[in-house]
N, C-alpha and C positions, 0 to 999 in steps of 0.2 A: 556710750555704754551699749556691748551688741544685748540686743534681743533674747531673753531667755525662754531657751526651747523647752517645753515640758514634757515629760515623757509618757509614755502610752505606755500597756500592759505586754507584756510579748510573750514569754510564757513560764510555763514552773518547770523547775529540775528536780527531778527524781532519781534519786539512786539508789541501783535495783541489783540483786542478788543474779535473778535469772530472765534476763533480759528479754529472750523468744517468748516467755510465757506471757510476760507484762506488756509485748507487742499484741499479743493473742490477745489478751484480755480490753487491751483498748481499740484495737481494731473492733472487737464483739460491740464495741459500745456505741460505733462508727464515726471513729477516727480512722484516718488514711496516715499511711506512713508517705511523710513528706521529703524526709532527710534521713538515709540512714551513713551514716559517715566512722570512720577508722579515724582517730585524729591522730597529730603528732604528738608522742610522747612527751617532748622537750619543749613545746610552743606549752603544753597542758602544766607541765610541769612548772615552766616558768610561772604562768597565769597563774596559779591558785598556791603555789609554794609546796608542792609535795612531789614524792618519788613515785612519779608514775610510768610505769613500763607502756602500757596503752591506754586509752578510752575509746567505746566504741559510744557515740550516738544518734539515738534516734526519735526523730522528731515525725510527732504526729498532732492532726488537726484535721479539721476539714475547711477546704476552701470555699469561699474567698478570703476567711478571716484569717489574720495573720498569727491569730494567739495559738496556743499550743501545747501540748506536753513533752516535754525532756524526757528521755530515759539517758540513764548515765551508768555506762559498766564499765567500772575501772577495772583494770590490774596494775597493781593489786588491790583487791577489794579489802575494806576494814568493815566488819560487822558488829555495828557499834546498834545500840538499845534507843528507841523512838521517846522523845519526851512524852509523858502523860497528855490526853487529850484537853486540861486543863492547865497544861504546864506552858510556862515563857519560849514565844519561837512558834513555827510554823505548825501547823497540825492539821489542815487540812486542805483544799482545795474546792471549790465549786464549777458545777457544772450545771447548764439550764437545758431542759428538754422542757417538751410542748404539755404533756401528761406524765405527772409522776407516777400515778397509780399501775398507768397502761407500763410504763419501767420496770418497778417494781417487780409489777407480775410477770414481768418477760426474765427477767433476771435471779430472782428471789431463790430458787432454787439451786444455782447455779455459784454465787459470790454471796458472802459475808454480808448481811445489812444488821447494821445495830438497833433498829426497830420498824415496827411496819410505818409508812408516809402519815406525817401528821401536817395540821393547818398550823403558821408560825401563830407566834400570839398576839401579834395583833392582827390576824384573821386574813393577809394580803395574799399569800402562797400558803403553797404546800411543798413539804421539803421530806427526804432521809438522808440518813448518810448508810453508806458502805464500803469494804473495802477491797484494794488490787489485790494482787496475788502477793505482792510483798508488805500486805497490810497499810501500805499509804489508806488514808483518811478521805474519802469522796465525798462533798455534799452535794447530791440531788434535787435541783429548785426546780418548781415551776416557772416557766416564759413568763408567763400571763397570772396576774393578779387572778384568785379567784373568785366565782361568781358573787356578787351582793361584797366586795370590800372594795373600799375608796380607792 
């Protein structure tokens, strides 16, 4: 019986209205664009079962890790409605920076956060969420457990 390989995290796919602006915005956050690629139509088209005339994407990260964010601009694009942040399916994504607060305050004026940085409740981190330009869902965690929790 061969060996079963488990898989690691690689990255999320996002698909995005206005592609340069959601580049802007996660470069701001400092990500590097790693991949940014034209695919084929008909290879995209086979792969996921739709009529796609292009996909442009682009992949960003910062090295050495290999995880990632997807941006995905099809043509043609379908503008379909985000499930509720409650609702069955994906709704948001995390990201871990060193200081939430010091984030926050770099940012806060600039992108959407749905409340100021609170401590989780059992007291480990400190998290917010905010959102891209195309509204995707970002949670904000601190690295590092904070001071006085287990």
């Amino acid at each position: 019986m061969p060996e079963v390989d488990y898989p690691g995290f690689r990255h999320v796919g996002l698909v995005v209205q206005d592609i340069e602006r959601c580049v802007a915005f996660y470069q701001e956050i400092g990500f590097e664009v790693l991949v940014d690629n034209q695919e084929s139509a008909p290879l995209i088209s086979d792969l996921l079962g739709l009529d796609v005339h292009s996909l442009r994407v682009v992949k960003l990260g910062r090295l050495p890790a290999a995880t990632c964010v997807e941006l995905l601009a099809f043509d043609p694009a379908i503008d379909s409605s985000r499930p509720p942040l409650n609702g069955t399916g994906i709704t948001h994504f995390a990201l871990t920076v060193e200081n939430v607060d010091a984030f926050y305050e770099a940012h806060r004026h600039r992108w959407p956060f749905l409340s100021e940085p609170r401590v989780s409740s059992d007291g480990r981190f400190k998290l917010v969420f905010c959102r891209d330009p195309e509204g995707n869902v970002i949670e904000i965690v601190s690295a590092k457990p904070q001071p006085n929790s287990i």
